[in-house]
N, C-alpha and C positions, 0 to 999 in steps of 0.2 A: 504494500500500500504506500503511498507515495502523497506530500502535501504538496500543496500546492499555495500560493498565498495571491486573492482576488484582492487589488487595490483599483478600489473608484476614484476617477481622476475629478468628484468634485463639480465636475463642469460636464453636460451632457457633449456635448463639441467641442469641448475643448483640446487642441491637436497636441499642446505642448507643453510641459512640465519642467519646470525651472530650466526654459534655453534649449530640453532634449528631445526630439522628437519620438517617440514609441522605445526609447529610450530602456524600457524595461523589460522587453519580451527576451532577450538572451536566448535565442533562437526560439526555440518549444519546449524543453529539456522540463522534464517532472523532475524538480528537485527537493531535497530533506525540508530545506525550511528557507523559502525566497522573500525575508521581507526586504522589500523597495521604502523607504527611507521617502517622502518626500514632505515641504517644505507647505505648510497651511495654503491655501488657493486659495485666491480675491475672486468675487464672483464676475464673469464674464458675461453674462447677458440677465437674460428675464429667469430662465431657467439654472438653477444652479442647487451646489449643495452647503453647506459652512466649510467644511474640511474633504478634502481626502479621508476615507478609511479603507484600510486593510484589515482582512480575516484569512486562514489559514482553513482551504476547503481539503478535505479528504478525497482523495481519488482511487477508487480500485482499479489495478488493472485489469484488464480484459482476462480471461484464463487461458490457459494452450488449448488452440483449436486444432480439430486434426482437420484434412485437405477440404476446400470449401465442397460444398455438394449443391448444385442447383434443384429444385425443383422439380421432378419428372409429371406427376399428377396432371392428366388435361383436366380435372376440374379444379385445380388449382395453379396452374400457370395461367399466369396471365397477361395477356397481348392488346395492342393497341389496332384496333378496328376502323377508328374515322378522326378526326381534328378538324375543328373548326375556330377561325378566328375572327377578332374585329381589331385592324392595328390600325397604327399612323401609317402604314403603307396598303391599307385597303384591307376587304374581307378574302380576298384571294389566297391560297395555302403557295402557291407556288410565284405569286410578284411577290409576295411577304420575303417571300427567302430568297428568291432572285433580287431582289433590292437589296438585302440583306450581303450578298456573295458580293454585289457591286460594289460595297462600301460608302451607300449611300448614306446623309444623316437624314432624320427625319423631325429634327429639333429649329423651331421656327422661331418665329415671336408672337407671341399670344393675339391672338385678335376677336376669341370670344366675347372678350370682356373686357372694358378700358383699364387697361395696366401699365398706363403710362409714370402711375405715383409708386406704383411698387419697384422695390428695388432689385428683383427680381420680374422681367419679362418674357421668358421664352420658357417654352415647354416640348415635349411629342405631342400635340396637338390634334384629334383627330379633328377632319374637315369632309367636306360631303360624304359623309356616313345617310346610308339608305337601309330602312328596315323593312324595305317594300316587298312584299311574299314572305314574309316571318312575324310581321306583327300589324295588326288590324287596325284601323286609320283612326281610331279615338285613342285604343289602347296606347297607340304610340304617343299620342298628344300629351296622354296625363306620365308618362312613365319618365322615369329620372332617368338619363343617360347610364346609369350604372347596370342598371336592367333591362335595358336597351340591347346593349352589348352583351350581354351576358346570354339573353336568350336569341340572340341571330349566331352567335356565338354556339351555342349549342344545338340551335338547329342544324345546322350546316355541319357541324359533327355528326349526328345523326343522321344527315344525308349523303353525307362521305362514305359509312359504314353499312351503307345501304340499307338505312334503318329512316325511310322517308314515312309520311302517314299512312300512305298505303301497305306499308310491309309492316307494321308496328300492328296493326289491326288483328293481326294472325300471331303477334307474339302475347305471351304472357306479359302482361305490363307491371305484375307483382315481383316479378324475378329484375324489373329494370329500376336501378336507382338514379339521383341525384345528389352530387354534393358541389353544388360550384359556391365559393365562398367568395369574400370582399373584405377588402382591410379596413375600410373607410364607411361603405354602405351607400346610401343614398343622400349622398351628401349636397346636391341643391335641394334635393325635395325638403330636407330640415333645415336648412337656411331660409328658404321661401318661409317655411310655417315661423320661424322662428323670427322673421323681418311683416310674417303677418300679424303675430301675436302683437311685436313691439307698436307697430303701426297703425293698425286697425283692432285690436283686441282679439281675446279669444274665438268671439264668434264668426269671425273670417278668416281662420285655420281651416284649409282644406281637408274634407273628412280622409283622403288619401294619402295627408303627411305621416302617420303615423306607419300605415301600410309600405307604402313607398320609401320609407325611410331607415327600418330595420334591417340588419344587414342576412338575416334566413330567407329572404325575398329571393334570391337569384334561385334558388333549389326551388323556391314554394311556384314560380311562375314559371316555369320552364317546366315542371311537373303536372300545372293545373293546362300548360297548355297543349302538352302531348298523352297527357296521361296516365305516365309513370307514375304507379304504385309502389316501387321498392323503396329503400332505406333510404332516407330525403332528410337532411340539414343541412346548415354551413358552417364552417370554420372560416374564423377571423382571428389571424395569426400575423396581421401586419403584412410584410411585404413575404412572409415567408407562407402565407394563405394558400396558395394554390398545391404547391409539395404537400402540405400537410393533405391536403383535401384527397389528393394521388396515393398517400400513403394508406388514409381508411378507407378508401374504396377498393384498393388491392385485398384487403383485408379481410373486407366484405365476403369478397369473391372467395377470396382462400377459405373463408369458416363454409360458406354453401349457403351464404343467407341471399344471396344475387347471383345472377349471369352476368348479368352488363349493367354497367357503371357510367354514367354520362357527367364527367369530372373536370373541375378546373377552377379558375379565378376570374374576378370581373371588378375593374373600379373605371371610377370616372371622379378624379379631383381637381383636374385642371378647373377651376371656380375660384372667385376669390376667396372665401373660406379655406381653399386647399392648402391656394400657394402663399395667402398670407399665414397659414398658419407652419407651414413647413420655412417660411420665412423666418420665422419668430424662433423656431428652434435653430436657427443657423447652421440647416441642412441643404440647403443648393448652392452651386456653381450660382456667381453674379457676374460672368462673363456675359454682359448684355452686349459687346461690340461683335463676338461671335459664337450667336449658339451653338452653329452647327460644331465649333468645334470645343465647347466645352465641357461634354463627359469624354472623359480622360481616363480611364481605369489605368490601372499602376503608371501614371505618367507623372512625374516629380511635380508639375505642373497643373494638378488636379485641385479642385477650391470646394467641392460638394457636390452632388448627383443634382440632375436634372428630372424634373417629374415628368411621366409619362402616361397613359389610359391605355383603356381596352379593355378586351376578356381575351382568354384561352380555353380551348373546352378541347378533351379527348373524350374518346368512347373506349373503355376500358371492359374487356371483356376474357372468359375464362376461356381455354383454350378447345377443354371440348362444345362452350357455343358458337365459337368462332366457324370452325370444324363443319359442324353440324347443319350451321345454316351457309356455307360456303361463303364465310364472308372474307373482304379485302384486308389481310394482316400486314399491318404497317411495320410493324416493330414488336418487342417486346417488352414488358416490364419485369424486370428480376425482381426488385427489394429497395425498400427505403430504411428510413430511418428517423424520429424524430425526437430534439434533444435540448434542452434550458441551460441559457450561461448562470444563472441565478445570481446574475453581478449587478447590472446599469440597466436603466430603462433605455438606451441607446447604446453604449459605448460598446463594443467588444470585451472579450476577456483576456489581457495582455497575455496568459499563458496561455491561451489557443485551445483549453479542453472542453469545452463546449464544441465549437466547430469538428475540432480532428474525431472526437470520440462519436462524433454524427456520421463522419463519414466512415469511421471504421464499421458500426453497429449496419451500415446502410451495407456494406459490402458482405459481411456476415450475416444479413439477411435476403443479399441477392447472391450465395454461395459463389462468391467472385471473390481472386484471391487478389490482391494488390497490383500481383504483375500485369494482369487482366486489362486493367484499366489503361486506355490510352486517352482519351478526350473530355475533359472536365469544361463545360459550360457553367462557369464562374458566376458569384450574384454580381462581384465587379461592380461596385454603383457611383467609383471614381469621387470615394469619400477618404480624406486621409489616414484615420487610423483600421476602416474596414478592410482596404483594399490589400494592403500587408498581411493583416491577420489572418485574413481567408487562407491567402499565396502561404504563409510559414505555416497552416495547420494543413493546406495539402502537400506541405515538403516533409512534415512530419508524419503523416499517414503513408506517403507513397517514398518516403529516401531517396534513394538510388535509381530506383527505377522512375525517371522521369525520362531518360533521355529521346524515348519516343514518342513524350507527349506533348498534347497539344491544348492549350487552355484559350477560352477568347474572352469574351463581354458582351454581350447582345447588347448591354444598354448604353453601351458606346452609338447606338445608331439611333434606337427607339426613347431614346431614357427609359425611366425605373417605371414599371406600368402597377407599384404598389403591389396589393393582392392578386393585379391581374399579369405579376413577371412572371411566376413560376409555371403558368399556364405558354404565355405566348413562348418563354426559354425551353419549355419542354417541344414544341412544336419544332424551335429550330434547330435545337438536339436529333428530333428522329429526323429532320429533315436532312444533317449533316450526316445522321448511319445511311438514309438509303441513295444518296446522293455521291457522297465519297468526296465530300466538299466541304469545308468548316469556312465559315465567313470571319473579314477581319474583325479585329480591334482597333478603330480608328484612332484618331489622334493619339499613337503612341508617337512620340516626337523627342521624349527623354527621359525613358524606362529608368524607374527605380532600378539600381544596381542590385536589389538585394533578390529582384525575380529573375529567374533564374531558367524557367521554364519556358520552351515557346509560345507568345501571344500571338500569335499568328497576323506581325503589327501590319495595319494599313491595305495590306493585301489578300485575299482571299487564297488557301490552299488543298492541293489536293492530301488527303489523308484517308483509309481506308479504316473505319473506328470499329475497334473490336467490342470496347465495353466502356459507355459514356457514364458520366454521374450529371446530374444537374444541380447546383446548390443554391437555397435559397434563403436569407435570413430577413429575421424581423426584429423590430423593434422590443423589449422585453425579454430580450433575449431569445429569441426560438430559432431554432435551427432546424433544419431539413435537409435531406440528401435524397434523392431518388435518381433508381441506378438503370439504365435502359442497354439493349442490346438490338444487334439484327434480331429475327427471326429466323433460328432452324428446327425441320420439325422432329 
């Protein structure tokens, strides 16, 4: 057993600690007894704490495993059957990731909403977004972009999987679930009631703020409007929402309480409430003279992530429904993992065991042994103290064996789409196994020395990916790892 010592730095963003920057991670090393010494903190913004404190967390190691074992069971392997999305590059699966290979940015300047006083103006932005053939001409008027997206998003999944109304009619719709989550929820729809209430009083609060503004909405409508009966909630886990979501619906599948799984994430924060409140925590890049090239992931020159929207939605299904009803098998899913820093409502955990022990747990659940692993689709949100921590808890999970792998950033293009990354990153995951293509990391211009592994900077490569992880963290600490492969049968 091995201590470990969790020091909060006091400051939710605060980058640096007397002159040092991350100054205290001494690579990932579990050692006897690490305390870091630092100097009482002056508070830095709105959010703050009085002091630094350090405690001394207990860590077990993992125990000797013998050779990883995958899965055999077709009622419990499970594979990916349809995707569907709604990005800043369209609802298309294939411009999404051709735009993506291109090294296009997709980061604008706001023009929803006059954000000419905000110190922050640009976002992923979506723009002529249509829900024409997926949502019904009133339905769409009252509904908050978040739910919007969420269910075109998942329609379009389900009609990838060739699982359209017509074929759903002859399924069991008790065996089909939903879990698509939201970090945020319906975040104009409670702004609107909330600027009603101020304004005009209670009694011109729209009876639909309440509905419309809970974040179990995305599962509850998307279910009421195809008709799936099986295991229906949402997880709202921050930016780390949609792994989570991927991880209990695998779950689902493996105990026999579902077939298929209709999974993923959906936000829509680009609103003034979003970004002034992500303003206020002194989380974005304020590169207003160039958006496009201000997510930065491991670039020395990184200032804060950029916000971004959408949903992601897979159809997650067991191997022998797949099978059975001869459906289109995209990929597979091995194993996830889901895991708490128990440190900062924001910060990382300088010693990395939250992260690395997610994705150990995540490989030992998808009977993949380390070497396995060649392509890591990073959360990378080109924030200063995140983007290291991630990179040193995947040097400490993988050592050695990096030298054939390949790490990127999706939200170097799109920005952070919140709840809705780990959905839209898992889409450009399988897209980079059946493709044989990993898209860049853009604006890498002056890599941190201390990554080490290739980001595949600026240019798009070819790589043949034997076994991908996708990793995605949130705020509160949570961690995610879900681990994807081709399919062989």
């Amino acid at each position: 057993m091995a201590a470990a010592t969790s020091c909060s730095s006091g400051v939710l963003f605060g980058a640096r600690e007397n002159g040092a920057f991350l100054g205290q991670f001494d690579g990932l090393r579990q050692v006897e007894k690490m305390h870091m010494p630092l100097a009482p903190t002056k508070s830095h913004g709105l959010v703050s704490t009085s002091a630094p404190k350090c405690r001394t967390i207990k860590a077990m190691a993992s125990p000797a495993l013998s050779a990883p074992k995958r899965e055999t069971d077709p009622k419990k392997r499970t594979v990916i059957t349809g995707q569907g999305l709604v990005s800043v590059f369209g609802s298309d699966i294939d411009t999404f990731y051709n735009r993506l290979l291109e090294g296009e940015s997709g980061i604008t300047l706001i023009d929803r909403f006059d954000a000419s006083s905000f110190s922050v103006r640009f976002a992923g932005q979506i723009r002529d977004f249509s829900s024409k053939g997926y949502i019904d001409g009133k339905n769409d008027r009252r509904l908050d972009d978040c739910w919007r997206y969420g269910i075109v998003a998942g329609k379009r999944a389900l009609e990838d999987a060739n699982l359209g109304p017509e074929a759903l009619k002859s399924m069991d719709k008790t065996r089909i679930g939903v879990i698509v989550g939201t970090g945020m929820g319906g975040l104009t729809a409670f702004s609107a009631g909330v600027e009603s209430l101020v304004q005009k009083g209670f009694k011109k609060i729209s009876p639909f703020f309440i509905p419309y503004s809970i974040t179990n909405m995305g599962s509850a409508l998307l279910a009421i409007d195809t008709g799936l009966m099986g295991p229906n909630y949402s997880i709202s886990t921050a930016c780390a929402t949609a792994n989570y979501c991927f991880y209990a619906a695998a779950n689902h599948i493996r105990r026999g309480e579902a077939d298929i799984m209709v999974v993923g994430g959906t936000e829509a924060a680009v609103m003034p409430v979003g970004v002034g409140g992500f303003i206020a925590c002194r989380a974005l890049s304020q590169r207003n003279d160039e958006p496009h090239r201000a997510s930065r992931p491991w670039d020395k020159n990184r200032d804060g992530f950029v916000m971004g929207e959408g949903a992601g939605v897979l159809v997650m299904e067991s191997l022998e429904s797949a099978l059975k009803r001869g459906a289109p098998i995209i990929a597979e899913y091995l194993g996830g993992a889901v895991t708490c820093d128990a440190h900062h409502m924001t910060d990382p955990r300088s010693d990395g065991l939250g992260v690395s022990s997610c994705i150990t747990k995540s490989l030992e659940d998808a009977g993949v042994s380390p070497e396995e692993v060649n392509y890591v689709n990073a959360h990378a949100t080109s924030t200063l103290a995140g983007d290291l921590a991630e990179f040193n808890a995947i040097k400490k999970v993988f050592g050695k064996n990096t030298s054939e792998m390949k790490i990127n950033g999706t939200k170097s293009m799109i920005g952070h789409g919140l709840g809705a990354a780990g959905g839209l990153e898992a889409i450009a995951t399988i897209k980079a196994i059946n493709t044989g293509w990993l898209h860049p990391t853009i604006n890498q211009d002056d890599l941190e020395p201390a990554v080490t592994i290739d980001t595949v900077p600026n240019v798009k490569k070819k790589h043949e990916v034997n076994v991908a992880i996708s990793n995605s963290f949130g705020f509160g600490g949570h961690n995610s790892v879900v681990v994807f492969a081709p399919y062989n049968p």
